[in-house]
C-alpha positions as CSV (number, residue, x, y, z in Angstrom):
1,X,0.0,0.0,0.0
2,X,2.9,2.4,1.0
3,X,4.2,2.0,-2.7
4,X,0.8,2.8,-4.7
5,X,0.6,6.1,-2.2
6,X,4.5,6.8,-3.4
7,X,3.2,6.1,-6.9
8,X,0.1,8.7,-6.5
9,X,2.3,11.3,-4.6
10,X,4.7,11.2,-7.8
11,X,1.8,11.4,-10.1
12,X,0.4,14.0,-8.1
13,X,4.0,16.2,-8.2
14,X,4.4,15.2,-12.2
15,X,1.0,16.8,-12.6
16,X,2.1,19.7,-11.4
17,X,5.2,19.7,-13.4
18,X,3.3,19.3,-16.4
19,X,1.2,22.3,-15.0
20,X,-2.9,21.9,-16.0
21,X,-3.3,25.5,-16.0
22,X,-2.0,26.5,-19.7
23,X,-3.6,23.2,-20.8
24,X,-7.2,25.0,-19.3
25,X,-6.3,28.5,-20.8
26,X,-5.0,26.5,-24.0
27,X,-8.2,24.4,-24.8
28,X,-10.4,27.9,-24.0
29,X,-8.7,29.2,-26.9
30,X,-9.0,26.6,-28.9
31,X,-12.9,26.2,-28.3
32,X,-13.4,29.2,-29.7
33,X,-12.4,28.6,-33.4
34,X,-12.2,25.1,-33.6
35,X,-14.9,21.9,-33.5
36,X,-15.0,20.3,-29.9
37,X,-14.3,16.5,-31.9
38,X,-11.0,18.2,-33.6
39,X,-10.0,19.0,-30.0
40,X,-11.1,16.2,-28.3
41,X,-8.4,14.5,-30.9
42,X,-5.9,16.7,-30.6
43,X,-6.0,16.3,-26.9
44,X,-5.4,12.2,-27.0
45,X,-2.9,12.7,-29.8
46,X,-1.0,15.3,-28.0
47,X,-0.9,13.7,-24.0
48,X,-0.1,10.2,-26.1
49,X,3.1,11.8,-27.5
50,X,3.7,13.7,-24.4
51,X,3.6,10.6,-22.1
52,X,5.9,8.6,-25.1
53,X,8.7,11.8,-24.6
54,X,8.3,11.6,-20.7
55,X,9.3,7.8,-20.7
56,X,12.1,8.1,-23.1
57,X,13.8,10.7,-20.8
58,X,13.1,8.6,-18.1
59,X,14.2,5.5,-19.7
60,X,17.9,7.3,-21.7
61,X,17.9,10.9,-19.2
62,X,19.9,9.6,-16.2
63,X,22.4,8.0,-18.7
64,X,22.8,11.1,-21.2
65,X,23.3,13.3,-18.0
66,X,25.6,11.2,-16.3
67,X,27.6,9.7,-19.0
68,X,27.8,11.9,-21.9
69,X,27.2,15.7,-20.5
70,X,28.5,14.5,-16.8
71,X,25.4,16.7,-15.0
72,X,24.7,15.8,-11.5
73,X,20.7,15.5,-10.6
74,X,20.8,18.1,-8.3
75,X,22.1,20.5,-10.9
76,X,19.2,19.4,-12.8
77,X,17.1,20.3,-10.1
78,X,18.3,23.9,-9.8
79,X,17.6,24.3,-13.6
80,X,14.1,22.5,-13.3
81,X,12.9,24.9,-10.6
82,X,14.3,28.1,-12.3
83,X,12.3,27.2,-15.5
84,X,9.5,25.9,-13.3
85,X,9.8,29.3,-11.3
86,X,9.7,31.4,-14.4
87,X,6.8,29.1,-15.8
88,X,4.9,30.3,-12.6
89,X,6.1,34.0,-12.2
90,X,4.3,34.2,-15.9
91,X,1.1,32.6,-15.2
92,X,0.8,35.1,-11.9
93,X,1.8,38.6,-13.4
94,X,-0.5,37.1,-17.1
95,X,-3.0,35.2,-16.4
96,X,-1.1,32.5,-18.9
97,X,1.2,31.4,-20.9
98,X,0.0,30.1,-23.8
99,X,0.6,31.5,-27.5
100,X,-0.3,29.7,-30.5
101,X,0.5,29.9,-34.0
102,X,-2.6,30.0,-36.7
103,X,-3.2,26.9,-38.0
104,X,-5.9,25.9,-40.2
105,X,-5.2,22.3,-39.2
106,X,-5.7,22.0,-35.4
107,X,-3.7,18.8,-35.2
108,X,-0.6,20.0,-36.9
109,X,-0.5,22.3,-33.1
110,X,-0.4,18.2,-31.0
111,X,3.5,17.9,-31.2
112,X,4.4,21.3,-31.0
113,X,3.5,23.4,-29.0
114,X,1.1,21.2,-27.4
115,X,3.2,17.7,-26.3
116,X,6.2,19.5,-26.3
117,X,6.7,21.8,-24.3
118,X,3.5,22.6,-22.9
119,X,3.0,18.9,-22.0
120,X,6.6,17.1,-22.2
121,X,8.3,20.3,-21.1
122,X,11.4,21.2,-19.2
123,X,10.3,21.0,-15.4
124,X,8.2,17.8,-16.4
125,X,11.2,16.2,-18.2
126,X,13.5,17.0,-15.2
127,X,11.1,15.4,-12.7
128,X,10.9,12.2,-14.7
129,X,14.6,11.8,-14.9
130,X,14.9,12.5,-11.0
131,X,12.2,10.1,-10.1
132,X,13.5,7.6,-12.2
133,X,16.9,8.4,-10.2
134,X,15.6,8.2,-7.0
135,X,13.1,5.4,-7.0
136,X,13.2,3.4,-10.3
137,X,12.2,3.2,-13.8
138,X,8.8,1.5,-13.0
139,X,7.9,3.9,-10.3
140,X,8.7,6.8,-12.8
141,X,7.1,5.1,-15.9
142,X,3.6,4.7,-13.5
143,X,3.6,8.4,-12.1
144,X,3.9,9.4,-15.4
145,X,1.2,7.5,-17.1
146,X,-1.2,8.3,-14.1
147,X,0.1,12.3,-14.5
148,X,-0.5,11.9,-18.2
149,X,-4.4,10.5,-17.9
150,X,-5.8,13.5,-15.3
151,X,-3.7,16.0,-17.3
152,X,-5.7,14.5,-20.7
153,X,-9.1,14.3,-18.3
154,X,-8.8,18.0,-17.0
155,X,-8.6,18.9,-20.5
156,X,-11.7,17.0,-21.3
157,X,-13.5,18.5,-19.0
158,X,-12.7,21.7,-19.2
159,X,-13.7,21.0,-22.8
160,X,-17.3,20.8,-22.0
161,X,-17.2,23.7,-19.1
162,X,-15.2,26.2,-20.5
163,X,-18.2,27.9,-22.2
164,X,-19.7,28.5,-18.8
165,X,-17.0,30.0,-17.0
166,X,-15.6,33.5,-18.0
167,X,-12.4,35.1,-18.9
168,X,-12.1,36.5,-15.5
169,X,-12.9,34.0,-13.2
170,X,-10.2,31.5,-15.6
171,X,-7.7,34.1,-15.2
172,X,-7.6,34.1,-11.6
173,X,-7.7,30.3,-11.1
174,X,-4.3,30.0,-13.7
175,X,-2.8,33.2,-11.4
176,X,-3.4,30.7,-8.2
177,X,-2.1,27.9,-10.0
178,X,1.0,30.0,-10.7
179,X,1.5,31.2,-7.1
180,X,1.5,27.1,-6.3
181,X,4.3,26.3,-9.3
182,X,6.4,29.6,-8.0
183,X,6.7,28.1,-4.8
184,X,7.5,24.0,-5.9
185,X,10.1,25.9,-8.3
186,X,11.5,27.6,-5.4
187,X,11.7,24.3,-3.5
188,X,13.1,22.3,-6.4
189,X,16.1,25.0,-6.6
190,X,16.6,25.0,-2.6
191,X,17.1,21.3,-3.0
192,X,19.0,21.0,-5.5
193,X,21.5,23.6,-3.8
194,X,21.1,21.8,-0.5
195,X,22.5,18.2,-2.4
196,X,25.0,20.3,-4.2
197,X,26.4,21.5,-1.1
198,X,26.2,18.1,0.8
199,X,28.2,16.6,-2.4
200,X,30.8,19.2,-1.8
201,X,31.1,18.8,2.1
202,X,31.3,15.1,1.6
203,X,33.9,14.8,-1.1
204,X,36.2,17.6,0.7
């Protein structure tokens, strides 16, 4: 039982890294030019290439780090909560992140910007590599897949309820959501520091 509670906690902090709030502000937009079945696809096609990204960098990140570019995980974690930080300070002062380029083809928008890097994106990509790190490549591979399915169901639903809520009241809910990712950015730095440090005190 204590694993499956691990497992949801992970899911739970991939979520986050993955950040639902541009995905709510993202499909709003969309909604407005496009046909709600055109969505709906784009939505499975893009978390299905997002969630295939997450587990390659799970599977190949902690090698390519380590072996080729030499990177420790807690420098990774510094850089993850900077851009996560960022991603956050944006959504507070804006209201959102998201900008999209016209297409008259809504799918041609489910690898980029969509799977990558609004779903697969930096802070995401860091956490899968550092819980694959920390607790294994199965542990990792299931917070990821569970991450993947509410971030694909909260765009589902906000599919079907964005009509009824206004600009306004979405705006404030993404500026909350931003507060939130400031402060797990924050965190993710302050760790990463803290191991740095504790790797330096240790080897001297």
């Amino acid at each position: 039982m204590s694993e499956i509670t691990s497992i949801l906690s992970s899911a739970l902090f991939m979520l986050i890294m993955i950040d639902p709030s541009d995905k709510i502000l993202l499909v709003s937009l969309l909604r407005e030019d496009f046909h709600i079945e055109d969505i709906k696809t784009l939505i499975v096609r893009a978390n299905l290439i997002g969630f295939v990204l997450l587990i390659l960098f799970a599977v190949s990140g902690q090698i390519i780090l380590q072996e080729i570019f030499h990177i420790d995980i807690n420098a990774l974690r510094v850089a993850g909560g900077f851009v996560l930080f960022k991603i956050g300070l944006e959504a507070l002062e804006g209201g959102g992140m998201v900008t999209l380029r016209k297409e008259k083809n809504i799918l041609a928008l489910a690898a980029v910007p969509v799977a990558t890097p609004l779903i697969a994106g930096p802070a995401a990509i860091t956490t899968a590599i550092t819980l694959t790190a920390e607790r294994g490549l199965y542990h990792a591979a299931a917070a990821v897949l569970l991450a993947i399915l509410f971030t694909a169901a909260i765009m589902l639903i906000t599919l079907y309820v964005v009509k009824n809520v206004s600009k306004a009241t979405l705006g404030v809910f993404i500026r909350i959501i931003g507060m939130f990712t400031m402060a797990i950015g924050a965190q993710m730095m302050v760790q990463g520091v803290v191991g740095i440090y504790l790797l330096m005190v240790s080897a001297s």
